[in-house]
C-alpha positions as CSV (number, residue, x, y, z in Angstrom):
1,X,18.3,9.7,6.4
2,X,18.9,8.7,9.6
3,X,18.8,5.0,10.9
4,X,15.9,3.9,12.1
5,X,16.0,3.8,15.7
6,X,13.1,2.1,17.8
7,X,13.5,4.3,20.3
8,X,13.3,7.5,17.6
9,X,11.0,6.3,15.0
10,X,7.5,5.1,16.1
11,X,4.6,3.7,14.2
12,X,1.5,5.5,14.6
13,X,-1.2,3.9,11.9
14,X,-0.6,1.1,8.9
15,X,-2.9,0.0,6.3
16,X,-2.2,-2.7,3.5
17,X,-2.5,-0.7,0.2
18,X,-1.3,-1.8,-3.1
19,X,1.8,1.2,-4.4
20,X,1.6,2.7,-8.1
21,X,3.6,5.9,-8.5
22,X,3.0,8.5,-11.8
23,X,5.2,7.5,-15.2
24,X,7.9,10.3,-15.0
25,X,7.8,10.5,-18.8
26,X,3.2,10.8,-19.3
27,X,3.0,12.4,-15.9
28,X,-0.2,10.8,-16.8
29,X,0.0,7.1,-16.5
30,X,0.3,5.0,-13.2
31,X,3.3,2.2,-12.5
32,X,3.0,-0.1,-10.3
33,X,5.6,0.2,-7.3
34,X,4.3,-3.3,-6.1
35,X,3.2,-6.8,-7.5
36,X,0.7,-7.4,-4.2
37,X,-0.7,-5.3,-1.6
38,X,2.0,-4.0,1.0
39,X,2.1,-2.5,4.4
40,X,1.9,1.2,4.4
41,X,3.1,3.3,8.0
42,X,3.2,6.6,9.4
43,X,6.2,7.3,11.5
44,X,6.9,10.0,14.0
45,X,10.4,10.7,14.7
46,X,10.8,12.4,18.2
47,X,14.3,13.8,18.0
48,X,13.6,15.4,14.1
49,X,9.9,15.9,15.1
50,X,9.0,15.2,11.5
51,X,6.3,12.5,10.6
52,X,6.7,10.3,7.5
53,X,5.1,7.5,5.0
54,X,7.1,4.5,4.6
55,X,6.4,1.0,2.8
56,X,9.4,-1.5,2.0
57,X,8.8,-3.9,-0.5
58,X,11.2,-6.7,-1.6
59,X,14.4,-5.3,-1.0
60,X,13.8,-1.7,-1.2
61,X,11.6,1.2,0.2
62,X,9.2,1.8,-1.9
63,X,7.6,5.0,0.0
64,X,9.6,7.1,1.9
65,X,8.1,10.7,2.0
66,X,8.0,12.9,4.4
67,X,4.5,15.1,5.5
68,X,4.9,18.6,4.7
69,X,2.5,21.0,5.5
70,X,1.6,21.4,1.8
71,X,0.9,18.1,0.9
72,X,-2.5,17.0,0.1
73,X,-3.7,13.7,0.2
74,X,-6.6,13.6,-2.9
75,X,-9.2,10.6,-3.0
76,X,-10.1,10.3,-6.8
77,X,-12.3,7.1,-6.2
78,X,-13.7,4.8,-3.3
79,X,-10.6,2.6,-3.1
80,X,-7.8,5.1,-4.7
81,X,-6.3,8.2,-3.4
82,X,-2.9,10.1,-3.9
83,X,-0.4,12.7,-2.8
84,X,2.0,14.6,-4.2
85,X,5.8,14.8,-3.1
86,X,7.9,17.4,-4.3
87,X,11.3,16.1,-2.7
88,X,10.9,12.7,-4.5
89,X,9.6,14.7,-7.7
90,X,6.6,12.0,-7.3
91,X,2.9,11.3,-7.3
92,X,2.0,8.7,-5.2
93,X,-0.9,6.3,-5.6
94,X,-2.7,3.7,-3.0
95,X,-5.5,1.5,-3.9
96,X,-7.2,0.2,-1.0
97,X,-9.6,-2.8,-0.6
98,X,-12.3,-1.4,0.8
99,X,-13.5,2.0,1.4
100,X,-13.3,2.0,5.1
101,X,-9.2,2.0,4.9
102,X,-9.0,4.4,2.7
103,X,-11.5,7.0,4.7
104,X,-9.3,6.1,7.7
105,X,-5.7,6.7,5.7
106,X,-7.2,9.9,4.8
107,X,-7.7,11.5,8.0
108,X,-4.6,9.9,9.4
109,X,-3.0,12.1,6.7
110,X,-4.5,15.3,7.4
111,X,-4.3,15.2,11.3
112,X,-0.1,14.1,10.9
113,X,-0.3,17.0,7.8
114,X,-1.5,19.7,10.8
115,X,0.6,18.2,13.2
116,X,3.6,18.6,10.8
117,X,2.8,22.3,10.5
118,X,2.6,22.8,14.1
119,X,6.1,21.1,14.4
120,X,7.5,23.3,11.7
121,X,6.7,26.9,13.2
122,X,7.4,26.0,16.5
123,X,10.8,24.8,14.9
124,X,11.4,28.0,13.0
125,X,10.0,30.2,16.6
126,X,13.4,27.7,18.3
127,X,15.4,28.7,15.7
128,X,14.9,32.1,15.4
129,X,15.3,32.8,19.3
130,X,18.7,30.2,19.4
131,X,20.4,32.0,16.1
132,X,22.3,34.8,17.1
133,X,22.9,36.4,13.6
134,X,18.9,36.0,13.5
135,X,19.0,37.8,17.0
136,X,21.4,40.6,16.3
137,X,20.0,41.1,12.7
138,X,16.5,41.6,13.2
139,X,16.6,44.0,16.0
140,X,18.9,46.3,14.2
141,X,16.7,45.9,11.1
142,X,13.5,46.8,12.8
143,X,15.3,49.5,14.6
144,X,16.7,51.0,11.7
145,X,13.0,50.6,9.6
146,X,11.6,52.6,12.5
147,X,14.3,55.5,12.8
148,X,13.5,55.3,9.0
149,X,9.6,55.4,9.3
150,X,10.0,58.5,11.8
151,X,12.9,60.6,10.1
152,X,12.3,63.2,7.6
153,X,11.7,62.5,3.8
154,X,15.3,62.5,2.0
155,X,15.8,65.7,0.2
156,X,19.9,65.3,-0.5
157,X,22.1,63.0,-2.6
158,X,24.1,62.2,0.2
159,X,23.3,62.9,3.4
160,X,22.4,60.4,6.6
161,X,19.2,59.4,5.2
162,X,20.6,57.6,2.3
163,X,23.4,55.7,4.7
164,X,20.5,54.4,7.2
165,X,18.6,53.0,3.8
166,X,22.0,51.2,2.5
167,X,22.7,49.7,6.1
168,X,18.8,48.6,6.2
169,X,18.9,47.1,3.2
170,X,22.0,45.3,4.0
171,X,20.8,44.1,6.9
172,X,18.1,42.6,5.0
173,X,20.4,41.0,2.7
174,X,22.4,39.2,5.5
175,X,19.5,38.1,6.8
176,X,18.4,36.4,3.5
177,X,21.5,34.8,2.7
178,X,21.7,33.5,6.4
179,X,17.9,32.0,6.0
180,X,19.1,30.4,2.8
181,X,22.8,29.1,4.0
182,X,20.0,27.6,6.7
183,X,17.3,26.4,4.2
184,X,20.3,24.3,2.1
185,X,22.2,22.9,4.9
186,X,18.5,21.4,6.6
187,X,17.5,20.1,2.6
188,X,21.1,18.0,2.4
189,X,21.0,17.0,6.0
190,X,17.1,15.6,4.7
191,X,18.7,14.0,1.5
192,X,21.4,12.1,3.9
193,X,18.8,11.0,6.1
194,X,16.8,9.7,3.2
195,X,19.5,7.7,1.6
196,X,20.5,6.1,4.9
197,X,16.7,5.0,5.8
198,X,16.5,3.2,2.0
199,X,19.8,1.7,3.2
200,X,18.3,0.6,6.9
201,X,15.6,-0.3,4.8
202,X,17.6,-3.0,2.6
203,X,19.0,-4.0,5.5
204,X,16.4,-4.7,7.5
205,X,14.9,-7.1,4.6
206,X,17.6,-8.4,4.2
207,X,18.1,-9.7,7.6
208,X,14.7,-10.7,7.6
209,X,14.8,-13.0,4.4
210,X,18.1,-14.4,5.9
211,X,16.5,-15.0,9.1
212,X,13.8,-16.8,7.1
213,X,15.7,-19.0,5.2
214,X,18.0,-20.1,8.3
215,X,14.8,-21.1,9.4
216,X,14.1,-23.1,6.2
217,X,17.7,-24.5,6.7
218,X,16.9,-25.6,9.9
219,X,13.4,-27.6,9.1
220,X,15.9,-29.1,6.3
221,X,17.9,-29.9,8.4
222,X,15.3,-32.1,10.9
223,X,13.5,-33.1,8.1
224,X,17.3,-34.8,6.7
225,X,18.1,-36.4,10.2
226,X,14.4,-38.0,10.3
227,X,15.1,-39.4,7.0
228,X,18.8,-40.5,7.8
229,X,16.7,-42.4,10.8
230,X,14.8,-44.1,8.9
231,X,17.5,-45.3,6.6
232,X,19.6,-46.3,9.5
233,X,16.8,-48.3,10.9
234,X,15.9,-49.5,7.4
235,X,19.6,-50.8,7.1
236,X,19.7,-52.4,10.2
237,X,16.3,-54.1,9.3
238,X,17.9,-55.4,6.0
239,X,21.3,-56.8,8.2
240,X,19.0,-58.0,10.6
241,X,17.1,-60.1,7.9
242,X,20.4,-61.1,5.8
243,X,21.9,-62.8,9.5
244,X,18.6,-64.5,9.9
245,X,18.8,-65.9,6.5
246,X,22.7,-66.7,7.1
247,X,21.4,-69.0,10.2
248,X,18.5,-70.5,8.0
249,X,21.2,-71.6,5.3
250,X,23.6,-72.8,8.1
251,X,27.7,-72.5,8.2
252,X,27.9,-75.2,4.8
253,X,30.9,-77.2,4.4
254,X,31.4,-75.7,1.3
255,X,30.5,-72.1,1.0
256,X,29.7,-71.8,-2.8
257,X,26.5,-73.6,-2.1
258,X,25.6,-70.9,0.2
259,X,26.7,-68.2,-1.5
260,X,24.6,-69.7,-5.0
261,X,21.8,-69.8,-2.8
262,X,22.1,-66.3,-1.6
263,X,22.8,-65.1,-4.5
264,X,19.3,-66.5,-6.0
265,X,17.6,-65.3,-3.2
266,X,19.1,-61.4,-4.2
267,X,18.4,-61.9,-7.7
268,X,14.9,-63.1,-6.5
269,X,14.3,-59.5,-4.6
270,X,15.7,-57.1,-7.4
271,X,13.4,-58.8,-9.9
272,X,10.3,-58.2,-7.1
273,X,11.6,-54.7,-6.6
274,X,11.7,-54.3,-10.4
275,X,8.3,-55.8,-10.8
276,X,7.1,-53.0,-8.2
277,X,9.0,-50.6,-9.8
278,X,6.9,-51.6,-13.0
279,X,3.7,-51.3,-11.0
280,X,4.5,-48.0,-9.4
281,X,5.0,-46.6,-13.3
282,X,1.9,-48.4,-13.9
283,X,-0.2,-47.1,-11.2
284,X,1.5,-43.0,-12.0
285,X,0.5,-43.6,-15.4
286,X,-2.8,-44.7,-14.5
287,X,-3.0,-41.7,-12.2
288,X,-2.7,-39.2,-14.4
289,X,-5.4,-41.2,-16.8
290,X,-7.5,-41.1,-13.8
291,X,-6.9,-37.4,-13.6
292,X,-8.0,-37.1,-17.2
293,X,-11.3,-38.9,-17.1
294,X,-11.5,-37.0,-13.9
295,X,-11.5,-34.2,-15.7
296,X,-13.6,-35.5,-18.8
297,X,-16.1,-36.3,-16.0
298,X,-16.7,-32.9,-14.6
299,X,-16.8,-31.3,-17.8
300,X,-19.4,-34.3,-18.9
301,X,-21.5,-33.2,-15.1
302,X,-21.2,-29.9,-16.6
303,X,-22.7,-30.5,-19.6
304,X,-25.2,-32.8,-18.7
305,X,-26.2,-29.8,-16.1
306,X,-26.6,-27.1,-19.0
307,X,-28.7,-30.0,-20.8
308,X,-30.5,-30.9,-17.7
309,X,-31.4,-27.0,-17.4
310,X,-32.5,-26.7,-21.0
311,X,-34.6,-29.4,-20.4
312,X,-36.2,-28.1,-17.5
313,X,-36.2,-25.0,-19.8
314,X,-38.5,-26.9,-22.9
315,X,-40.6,-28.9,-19.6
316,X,-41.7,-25.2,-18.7
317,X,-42.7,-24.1,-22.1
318,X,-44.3,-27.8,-23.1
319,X,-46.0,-27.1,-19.8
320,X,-47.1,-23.5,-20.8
321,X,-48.3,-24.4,-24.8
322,X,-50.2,-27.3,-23.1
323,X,-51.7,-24.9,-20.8
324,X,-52.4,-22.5,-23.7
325,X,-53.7,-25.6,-26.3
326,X,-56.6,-26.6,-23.1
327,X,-57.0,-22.8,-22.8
328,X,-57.6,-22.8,-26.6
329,X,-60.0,-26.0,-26.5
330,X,-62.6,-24.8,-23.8
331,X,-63.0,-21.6,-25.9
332,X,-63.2,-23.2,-29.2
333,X,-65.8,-25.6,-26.9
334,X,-67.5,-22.9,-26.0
335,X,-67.5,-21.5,-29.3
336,X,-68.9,-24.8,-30.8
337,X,-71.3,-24.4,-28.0
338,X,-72.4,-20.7,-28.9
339,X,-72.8,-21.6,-32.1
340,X,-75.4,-24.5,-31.7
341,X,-77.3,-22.9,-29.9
342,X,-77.6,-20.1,-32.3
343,X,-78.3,-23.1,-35.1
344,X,-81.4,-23.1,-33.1
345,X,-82.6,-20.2,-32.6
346,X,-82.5,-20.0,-36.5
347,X,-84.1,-23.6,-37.1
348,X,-87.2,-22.1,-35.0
349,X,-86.6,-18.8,-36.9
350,X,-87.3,-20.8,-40.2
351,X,-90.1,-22.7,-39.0
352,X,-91.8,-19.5,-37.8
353,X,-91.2,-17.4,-40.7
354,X,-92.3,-21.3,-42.6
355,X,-95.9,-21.4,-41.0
356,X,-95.9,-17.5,-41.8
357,X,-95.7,-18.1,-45.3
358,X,-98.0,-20.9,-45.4
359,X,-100.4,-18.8,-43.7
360,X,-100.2,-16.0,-45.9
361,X,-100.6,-18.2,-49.2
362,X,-103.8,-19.4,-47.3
363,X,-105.1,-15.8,-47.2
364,X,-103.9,-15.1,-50.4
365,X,-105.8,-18.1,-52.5
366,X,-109.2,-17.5,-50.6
């Protein structure tokens, strides 16, 4: 593989994909080439004419296939497609994150697949009319084919017929050897190329995590002057206030007294900064208390939530059996009702069919 020169290689389309490629041992399961979605390219390099899929992850290519005319790129879901590549002796595997990238990575493929073919017989037309063996042998083979296809059908063992047929199919043979010498020197010159992209490759990352941390180094390093600042200036603060309390005690005859007193005064600050050491420990402990009860808080909100939902849950079916038990009294009402008045309608029943009855006795006993 050759380096990868800016003004040889150019990008033509990229995508962010996450990389699996198939388990070499289940040819059935995928492994993923990636732990996070990764930049996927198609190059074009103009002095190879070729076209090629490259993604570099970490400190290594992860992709690096080139677009033969019988690839296929297969779509096997909405977000996942796949292609084969026999000079890897690989499947590979994208999974997109929405449909839209993967519809556009698709036709990217097939366009570069038929621009790849294109490229390849116009290659093989140039190298056919620049090889001279190529040159000299096909003439002579179709020339000899012909004076075979018009000369008479062989009826000795040896005779001319049978020499035109042996330097025909010689010919032939030359030629295939010479198409093959051709086929393996192109396939080695391919494998160089590849290992020395993977190298530009690791390279290139290289440099750029080095460039990275030198720029890490760098914010370090401002970050480590502001603070030697404000040490300095904190120092000069503390002189400052140790002279002014020199000139409050004086220039004493004797200089124990001062020194006691100075002394005291020291003793005086490393028990303050001692005591606010205390209360720093104090205040981290009660920090992280805090962040406890925080925490028993929110789950408390969340539980009085679910309660406050249920609730509103039992409000809506006391409010629906209430509904239901008035429901329930205005018909048993109206039954109560129905039923009265039927009461009656019987009461005058009986007092009809009564004054009947007396009225038939009446007949009856006269």
């Amino acid at each position: 593989m050759y380096p990868l020169h800016r003004e040889r290689e150019q990008p033509i389309f990229s995508a962010r994909a996450h990389v699996f490629q198939i388990d070499p041992a289940t040819k059935k399961n995928w492994l993923p080439a990636s732990k996070h979605a990764v930049t996927v390219s198609f190059f074009y390099d103009i002095s190879r004419n070729v076209y090629r899929i490259i993604s570099v992850g970490g400190t290594k290519a992860i992709i690096n296939s080139t677009i033969t005319p019988n690839m296929t790129f297969t779509k096997t879901s909405q977000k996942f497609g796949q292609w084969a590549d026999s000079r890897a002796n690989t499947v590979y595997g994208l999974g997109f994150s929405t449909e839209l990238q993967l519809q556009q990575f698709a036709e990217q493929f097939r366009e570069l697949k038929d621009a790849a073919r294109l490229a390849r017989e116009k290659s093989q037309e140039r190298y056919e009319l620049s090889n001279p063996a190529l040159n000299l042998a096909a003439p002579q083979l179709s020339h000899e084919l012909s004076e075979e296809r018009h000369s008479p059908p062989l009826l000795k063992v040896n005779g001319p017929g049978e020499e035109k047929l042996f330097r025909s199919k010689s010919a032939e043979v030359e030629l295939t050897v010479e198409k093959e010498r051709v086929k393996k020197m192109l396939s080695e010159g391919s494998m160089c190329e590849i290992n020395l992209e993977a190298e530009l490759f690791t390279l290139q990352d290289s440099n750029a995590k080095l460039v990275e941390a030198l720029h890490e180094a760098n914010s370090s390093v401002e970050e480590w002057k502001r603070q030697l600042q404000e040490y300095q200036e904190e120092t000069d603060r503390l002189r400052e206030q140790v002279a002014e309390l020199e000139t409050q005690l004086g220039r004493p005859s004797s200089g124990q007294s001062g020194t006691e007193e100075l002394s005291h005064s020291l003793e005086e600050l490393e028990a303050l900064l001692s005591a606010k050491n205390q209360e720093i420990h104090s205040l981290q402990r009660k920090k992280s208390d805090v962040s406890e009860l925080q925490k028993e808080r929110e789950d408390a909100l969340q539980r009085l939530q679910e309660v406050e939902q249920q609730n509103g849950e039992l409000e809506t079916r006391v409010q629906a059996a209430e509904q239901t038990l008035a429901s329930s009294r205005e018909e048993q009402q109206q039954a109560q009702q129905e039923v009265q008045r039927i009461l009656g309608v019987l009461d005058l029943k009986l007092c009809d069919l009564s004054q009947l009855r007396e009225s038939l006795a009446n007949i009856i006993s006269k």
